[in-house]
TIBA-518222 format. One line per 8 residues: number of its first residue (from 1); their letters; for each residue x, y, z of C-alpha. Coordinates in nm, 3 decimals. Layout:
N
NUM) a) X/Y/Z ~ ...;
REM end
This chain:
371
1) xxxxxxxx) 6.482/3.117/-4.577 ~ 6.561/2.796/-4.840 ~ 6.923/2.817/-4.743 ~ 6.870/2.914/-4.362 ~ 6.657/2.564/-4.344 ~ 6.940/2.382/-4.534 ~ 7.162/2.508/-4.289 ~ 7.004/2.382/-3.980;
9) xxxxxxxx) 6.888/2.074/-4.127 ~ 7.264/1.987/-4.194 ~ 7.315/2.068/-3.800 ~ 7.017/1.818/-3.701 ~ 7.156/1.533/-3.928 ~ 7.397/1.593/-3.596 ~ 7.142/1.496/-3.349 ~ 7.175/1.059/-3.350;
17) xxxxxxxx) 6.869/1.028/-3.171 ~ 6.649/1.233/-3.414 ~ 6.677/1.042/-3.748 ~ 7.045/0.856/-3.683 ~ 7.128/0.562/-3.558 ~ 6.792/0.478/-3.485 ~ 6.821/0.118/-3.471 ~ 6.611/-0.187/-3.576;
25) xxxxxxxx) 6.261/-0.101/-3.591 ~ 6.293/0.326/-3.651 ~ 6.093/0.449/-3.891 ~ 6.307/0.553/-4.142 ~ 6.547/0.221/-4.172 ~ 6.904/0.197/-3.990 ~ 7.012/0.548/-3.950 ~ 7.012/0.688/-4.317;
33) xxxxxxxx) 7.122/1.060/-4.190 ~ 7.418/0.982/-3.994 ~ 7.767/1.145/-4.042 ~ 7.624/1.487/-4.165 ~ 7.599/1.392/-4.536 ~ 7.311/1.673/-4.615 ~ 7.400/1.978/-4.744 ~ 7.790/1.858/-4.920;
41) xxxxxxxx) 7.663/1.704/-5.230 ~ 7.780/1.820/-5.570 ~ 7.528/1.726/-5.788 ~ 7.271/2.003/-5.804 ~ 6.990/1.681/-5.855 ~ 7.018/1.508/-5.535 ~ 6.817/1.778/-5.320 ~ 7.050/1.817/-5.043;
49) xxxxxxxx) 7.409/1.655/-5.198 ~ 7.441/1.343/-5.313 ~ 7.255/1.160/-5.000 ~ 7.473/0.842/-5.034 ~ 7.358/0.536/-4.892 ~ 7.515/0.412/-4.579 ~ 7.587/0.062/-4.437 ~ 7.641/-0.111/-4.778;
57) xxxxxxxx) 7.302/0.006/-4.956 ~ 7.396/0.064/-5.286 ~ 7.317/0.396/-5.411 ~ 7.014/0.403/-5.685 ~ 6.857/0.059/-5.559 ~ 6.501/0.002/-5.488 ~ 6.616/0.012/-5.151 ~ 6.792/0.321/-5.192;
65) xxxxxxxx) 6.493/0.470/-5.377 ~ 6.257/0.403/-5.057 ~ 6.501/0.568/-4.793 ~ 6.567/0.849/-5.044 ~ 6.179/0.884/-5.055 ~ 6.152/0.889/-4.659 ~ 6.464/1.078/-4.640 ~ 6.280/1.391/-4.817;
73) xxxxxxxx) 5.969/1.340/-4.587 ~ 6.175/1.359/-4.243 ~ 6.345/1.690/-4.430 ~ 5.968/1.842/-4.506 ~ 5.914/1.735/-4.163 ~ 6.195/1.947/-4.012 ~ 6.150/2.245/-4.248 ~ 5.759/2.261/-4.125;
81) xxxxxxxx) 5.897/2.259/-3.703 ~ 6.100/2.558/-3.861 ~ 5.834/2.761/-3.987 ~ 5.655/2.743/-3.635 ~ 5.399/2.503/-3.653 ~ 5.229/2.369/-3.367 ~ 5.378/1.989/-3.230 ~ 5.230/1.715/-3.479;
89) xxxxxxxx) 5.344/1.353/-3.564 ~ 5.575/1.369/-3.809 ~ 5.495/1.045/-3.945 ~ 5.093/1.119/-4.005 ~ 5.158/1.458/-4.124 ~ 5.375/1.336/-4.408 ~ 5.148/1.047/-4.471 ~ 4.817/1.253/-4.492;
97) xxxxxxxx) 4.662/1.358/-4.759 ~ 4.447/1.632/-4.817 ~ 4.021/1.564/-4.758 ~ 3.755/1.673/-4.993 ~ 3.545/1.947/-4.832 ~ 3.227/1.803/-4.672 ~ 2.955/1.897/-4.868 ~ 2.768/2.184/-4.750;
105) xxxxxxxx) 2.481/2.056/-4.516 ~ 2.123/2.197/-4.616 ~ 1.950/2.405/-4.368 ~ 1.772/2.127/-4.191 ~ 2.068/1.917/-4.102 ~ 2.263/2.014/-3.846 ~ 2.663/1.883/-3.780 ~ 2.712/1.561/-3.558;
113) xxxxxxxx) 2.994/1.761/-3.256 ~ 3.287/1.529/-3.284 ~ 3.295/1.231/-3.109 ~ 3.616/1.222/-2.885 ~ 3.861/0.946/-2.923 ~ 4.020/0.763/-2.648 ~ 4.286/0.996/-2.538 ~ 4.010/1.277/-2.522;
121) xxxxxxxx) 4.033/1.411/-2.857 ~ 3.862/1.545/-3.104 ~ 3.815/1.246/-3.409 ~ 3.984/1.350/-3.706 ~ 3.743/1.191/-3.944 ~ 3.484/1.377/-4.150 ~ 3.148/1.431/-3.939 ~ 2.864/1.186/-4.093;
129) xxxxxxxx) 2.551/1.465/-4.103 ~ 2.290/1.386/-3.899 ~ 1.929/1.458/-4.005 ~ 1.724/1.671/-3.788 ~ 1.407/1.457/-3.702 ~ 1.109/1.590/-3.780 ~ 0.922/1.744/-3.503 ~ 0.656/1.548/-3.375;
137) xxxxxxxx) 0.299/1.755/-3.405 ~ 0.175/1.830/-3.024 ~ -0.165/1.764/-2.964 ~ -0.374/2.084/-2.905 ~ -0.434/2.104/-2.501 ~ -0.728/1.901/-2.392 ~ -0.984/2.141/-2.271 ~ -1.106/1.960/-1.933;
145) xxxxxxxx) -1.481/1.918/-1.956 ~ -1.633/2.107/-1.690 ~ -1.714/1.873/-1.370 ~ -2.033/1.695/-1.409 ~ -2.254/1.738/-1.127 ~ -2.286/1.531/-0.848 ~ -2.599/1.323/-0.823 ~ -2.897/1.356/-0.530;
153) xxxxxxxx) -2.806/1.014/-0.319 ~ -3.095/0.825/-0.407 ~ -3.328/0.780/-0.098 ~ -3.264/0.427/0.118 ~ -3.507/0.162/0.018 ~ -3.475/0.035/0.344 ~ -3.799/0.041/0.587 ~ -3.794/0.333/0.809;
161) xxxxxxxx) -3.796/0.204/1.138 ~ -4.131/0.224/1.308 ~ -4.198/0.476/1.577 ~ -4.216/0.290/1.927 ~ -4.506/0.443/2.122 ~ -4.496/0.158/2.453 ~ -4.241/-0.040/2.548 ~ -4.133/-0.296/2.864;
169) xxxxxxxx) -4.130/-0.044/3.169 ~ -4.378/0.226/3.025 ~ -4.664/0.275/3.234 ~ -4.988/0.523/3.274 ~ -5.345/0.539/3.149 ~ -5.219/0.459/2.744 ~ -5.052/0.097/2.877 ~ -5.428/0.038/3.069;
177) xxxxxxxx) -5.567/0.079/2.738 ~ -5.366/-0.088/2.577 ~ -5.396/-0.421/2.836 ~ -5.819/-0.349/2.821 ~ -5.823/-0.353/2.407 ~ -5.584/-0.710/2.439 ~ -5.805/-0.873/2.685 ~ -6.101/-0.785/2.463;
185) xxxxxxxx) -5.964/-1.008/2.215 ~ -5.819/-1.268/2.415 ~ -5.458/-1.180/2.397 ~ -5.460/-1.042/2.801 ~ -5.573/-1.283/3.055 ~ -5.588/-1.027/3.370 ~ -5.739/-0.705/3.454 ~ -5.511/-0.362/3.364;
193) xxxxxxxx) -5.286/-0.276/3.569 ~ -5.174/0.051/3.377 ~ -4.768/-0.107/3.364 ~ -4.594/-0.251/3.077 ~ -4.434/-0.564/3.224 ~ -4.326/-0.886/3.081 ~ -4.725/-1.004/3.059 ~ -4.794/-0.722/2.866;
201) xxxxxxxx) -4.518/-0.747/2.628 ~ -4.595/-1.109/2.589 ~ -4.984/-1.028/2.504 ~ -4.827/-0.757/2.213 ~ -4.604/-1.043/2.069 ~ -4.894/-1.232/2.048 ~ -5.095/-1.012/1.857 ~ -4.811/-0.956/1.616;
209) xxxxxxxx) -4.693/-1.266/1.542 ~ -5.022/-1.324/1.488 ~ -5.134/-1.089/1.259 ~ -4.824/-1.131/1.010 ~ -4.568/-0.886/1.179 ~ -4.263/-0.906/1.369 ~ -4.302/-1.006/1.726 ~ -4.115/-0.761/1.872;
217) xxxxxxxx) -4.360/-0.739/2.201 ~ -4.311/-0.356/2.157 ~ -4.624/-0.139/2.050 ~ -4.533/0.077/1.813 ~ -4.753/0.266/1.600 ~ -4.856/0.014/1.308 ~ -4.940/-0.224/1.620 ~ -5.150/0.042/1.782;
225) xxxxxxxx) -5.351/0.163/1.468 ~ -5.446/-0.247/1.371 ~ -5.546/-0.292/1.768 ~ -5.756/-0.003/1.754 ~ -5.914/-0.102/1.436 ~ -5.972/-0.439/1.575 ~ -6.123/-0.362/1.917 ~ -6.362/-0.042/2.078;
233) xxxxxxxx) -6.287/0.185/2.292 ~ -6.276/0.038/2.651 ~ -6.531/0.128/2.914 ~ -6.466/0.263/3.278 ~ -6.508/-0.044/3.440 ~ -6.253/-0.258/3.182 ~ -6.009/0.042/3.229 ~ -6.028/0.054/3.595;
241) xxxxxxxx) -6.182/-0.298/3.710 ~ -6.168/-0.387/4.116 ~ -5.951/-0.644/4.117 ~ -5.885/-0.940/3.887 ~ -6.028/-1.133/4.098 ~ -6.322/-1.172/4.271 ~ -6.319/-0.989/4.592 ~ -6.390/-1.261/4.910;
249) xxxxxxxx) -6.644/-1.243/5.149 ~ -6.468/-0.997/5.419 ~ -6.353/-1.102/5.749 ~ -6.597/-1.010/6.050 ~ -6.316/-0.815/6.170 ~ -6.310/-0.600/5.840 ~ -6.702/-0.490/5.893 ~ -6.637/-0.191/6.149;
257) xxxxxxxx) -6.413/0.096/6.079 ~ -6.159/0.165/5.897 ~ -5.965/-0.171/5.773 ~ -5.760/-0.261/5.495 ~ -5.938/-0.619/5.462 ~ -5.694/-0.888/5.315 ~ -5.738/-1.211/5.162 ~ -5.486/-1.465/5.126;
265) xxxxxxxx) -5.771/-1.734/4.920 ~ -5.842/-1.484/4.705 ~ -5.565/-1.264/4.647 ~ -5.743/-0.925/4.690 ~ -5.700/-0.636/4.886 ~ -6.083/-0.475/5.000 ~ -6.054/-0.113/5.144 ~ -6.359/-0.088/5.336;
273) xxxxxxxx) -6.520/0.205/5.606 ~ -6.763/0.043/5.842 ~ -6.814/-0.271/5.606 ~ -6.837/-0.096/5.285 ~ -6.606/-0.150/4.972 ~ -6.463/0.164/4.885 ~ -6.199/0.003/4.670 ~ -6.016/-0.368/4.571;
281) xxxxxxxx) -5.693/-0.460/4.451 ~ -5.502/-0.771/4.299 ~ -5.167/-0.876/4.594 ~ -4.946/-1.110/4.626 ~ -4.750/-1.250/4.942 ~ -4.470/-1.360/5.072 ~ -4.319/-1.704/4.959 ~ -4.338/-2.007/5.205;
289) xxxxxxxx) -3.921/-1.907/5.290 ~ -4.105/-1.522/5.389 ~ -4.397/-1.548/5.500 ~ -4.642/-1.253/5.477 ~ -4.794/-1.300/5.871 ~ -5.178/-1.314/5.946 ~ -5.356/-1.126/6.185 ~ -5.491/-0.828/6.277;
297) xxxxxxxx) -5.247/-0.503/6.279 ~ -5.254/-0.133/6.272 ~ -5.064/0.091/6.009 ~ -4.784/0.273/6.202 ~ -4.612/0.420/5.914 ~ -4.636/0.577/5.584 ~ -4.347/0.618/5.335 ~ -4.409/0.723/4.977;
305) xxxxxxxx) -4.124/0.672/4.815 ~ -3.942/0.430/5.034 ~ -3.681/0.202/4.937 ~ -3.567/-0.109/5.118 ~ -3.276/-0.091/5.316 ~ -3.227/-0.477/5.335 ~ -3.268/-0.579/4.987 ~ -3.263/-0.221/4.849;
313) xxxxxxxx) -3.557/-0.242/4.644 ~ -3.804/0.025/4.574 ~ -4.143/-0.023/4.789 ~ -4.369/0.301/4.680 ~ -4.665/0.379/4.861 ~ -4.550/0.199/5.148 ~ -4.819/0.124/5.461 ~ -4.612/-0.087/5.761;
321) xxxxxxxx) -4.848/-0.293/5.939 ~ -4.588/-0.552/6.162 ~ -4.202/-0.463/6.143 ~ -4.072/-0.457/5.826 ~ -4.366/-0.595/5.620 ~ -4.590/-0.360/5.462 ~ -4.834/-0.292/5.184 ~ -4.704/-0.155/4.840;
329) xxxxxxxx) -4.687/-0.072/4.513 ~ -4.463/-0.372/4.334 ~ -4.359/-0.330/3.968 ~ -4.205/-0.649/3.995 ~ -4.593/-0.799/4.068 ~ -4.682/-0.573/3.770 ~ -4.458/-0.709/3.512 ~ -4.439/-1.089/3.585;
337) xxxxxxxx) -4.833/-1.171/3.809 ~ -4.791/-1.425/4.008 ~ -4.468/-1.568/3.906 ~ -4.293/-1.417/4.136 ~ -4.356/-1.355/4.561 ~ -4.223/-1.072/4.805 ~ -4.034/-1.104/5.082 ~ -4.322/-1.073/5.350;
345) xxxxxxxx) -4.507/-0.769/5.244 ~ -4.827/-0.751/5.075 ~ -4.770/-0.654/4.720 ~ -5.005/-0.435/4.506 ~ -4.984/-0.418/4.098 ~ -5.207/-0.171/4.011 ~ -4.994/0.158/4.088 ~ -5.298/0.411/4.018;
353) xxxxxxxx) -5.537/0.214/4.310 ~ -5.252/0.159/4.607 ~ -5.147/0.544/4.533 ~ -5.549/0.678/4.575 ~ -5.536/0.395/4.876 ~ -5.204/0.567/5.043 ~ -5.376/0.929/5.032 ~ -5.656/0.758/5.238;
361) xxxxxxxx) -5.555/0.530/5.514 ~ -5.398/0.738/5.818 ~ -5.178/0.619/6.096 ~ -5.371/0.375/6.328 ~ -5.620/0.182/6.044 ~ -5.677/-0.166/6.078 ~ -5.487/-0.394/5.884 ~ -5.679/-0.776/5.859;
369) xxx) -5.472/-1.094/5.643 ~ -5.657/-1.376/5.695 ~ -5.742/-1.704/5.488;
REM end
């Protein structure tokens, strides 16, 4: 194999490009292998011949030495291509020398995997071990604490509202009491009427404000208990007077048969049969723009629950007398008095009285309005 590797490495000493006539700047100096000189030397201590400098370099110089030196790596070189090793650098192959072993890495350390250079490979530098860090302890799992339970709401401080038991509009035998207990102690000027109008509501602010409590002029219940503490329980005739009024002395007209006997001085109506007084009532009349006529009349018509077709009004417990005007039940008259007027008819605000009066008078009674 020795002389087989001589033999070719005399034919690549052929090859200029390879290690002759290299030039300035080649590696191994200005083409020390040129003109096949390995292999023909006869001096068995130059390795391949005598290996005779070329281009004037004197043979045993320093200089000589050096290229001699690099001569016999570039012939290692060659003889290691021959033996069928993979493609290296020449150069760093002949310059390299052999590493240490790494020391052997203990059982907790673990090797660094190459870092890769800039052309992708693997570094050829000896891995720096890399400790393994210390696990970190884990915290045992948190065991959730069970859900605590959710609190009763605490009840509202807030004042229940309290319960209305009358309001503006209400009406019956309760409101009469109501306006009969007020008048006893001077908070309702007027007779009961048995409807909750503005008057009323007005008298039940009064009281309130009055007695330390919001003047809402609704009666609700802590309004009714303190009234009933305060007063006693009325008596027919406050419940149910006449009239609010004093009745007038009656027409001569009124004192035979059946006549519905009306004052205009003294704003009352006087039912009477064959001058007696069977029953009186607060009205009002028209305003000086409608004026409720005087005279005497006869009832032609009844209509309970008739509503106005010119100013589309209710008019309950109608009684026509002359045209259009009539006598009826007003809740307007009930809720404001005398504020207010009709438009011609006789108005009656005491709904309980003018419905017992419609279930008596027939067609054909005498109506009387004088002053």
């Amino acid at each position: 194999m020795a002389g087989m590797a001589r033999r070719n490495m005399g034919n690549v000493g052929m090859e200029s490009d390879a290690y002759g006539n290299g030039g300035d700047g080649h590696p191994y100096g200005n083409a020390p292998y040129s003109n096949g000189t390995y292999g023909t030397g006869p001096d068995g201590n130059t390795p391949y011949g005598g290996a005779p400098s070329v281009q004037g370099h004197r043979h045993g110089s320093p200089r000589g030495r050096r290229t001699a030196t690099a001569t016999a790596a570039g012939v290692l070189a060659i003889a290691a291509l021959a033996a069928g090793c993979g493609p290296q650098d020449p150069a760093a192959d002949a310059l390299k020398q052999p590493t240490a072993p790494a020391p052997a890495t203990t059982a907790t350390t673990a090797p660094a995997a190459p870092s890769p250079t800039e052309d992708g490979k693997a570094d050829a530098t000896t891995p720096t071990p890399t400790p393994t860090p210390t696990p970190t302890p884990t915290e045992p799992p948190t065991t959730p604490s069970p859900a605590s339970p959710t609190p009763a709401p605490h009840p509202s401080t807030a004042s229940p509202q309290p319960e209305v038991l009358m309001r503006t509009g209400s009406e019956g035998p309760r409101v009469r009491e109501l306006q009969a207990r007020l008048r006893q102690i001077g908070h309702f000027g007027r007779n009961p009427t048995g409807y909750y109008g503005t008057v009323t509501a007005e008298a039940v602010r009064s009281f309130q404000v009055k007695r330390g409590t919001e003047g809402t002029g609704a009666t609700d219940a802590a309004t009714w208990q303190k009234l009933l503490a305060m007063t006693r329980t009325p008596t027919a005739d406050e419940l149910d007077p006449p009239t609010e009024r004093p009745v007038a002395k009656p027409d001569e007209r009124c004192l035979t048969g059946r006549v519905l006997c009306i004052s205009k001085k003294s704003r009352t109506l006087a039912w009477m049969v064959d001058g007696r007084v069977v029953s009186a009532m607060d009205v009002r009349f028209g305003s000086e723009y409608t004026p409720t006529r005087e005279g005497e009349f006869k009832v032609f018509w009844k209509s309970r629950d008739h509503v106005s077709t010119l100013y589309d009004t209710p008019m309950p417990y109608a009684l026509f007398f002359s045209g259009g005007q009539a006598v009826h039940y007003s809740a307007d008259f009930a809720a404001n008095g005398y504020a207010g007027a009709s438009h011609g008819c006789v108005n009656v605000r005491d709904k309980k009285k003018v419905a017992a009066l419609f279930d008596q008078v027939k067609n054909g009674d005498k109506v009387v309005i004088y002053w």
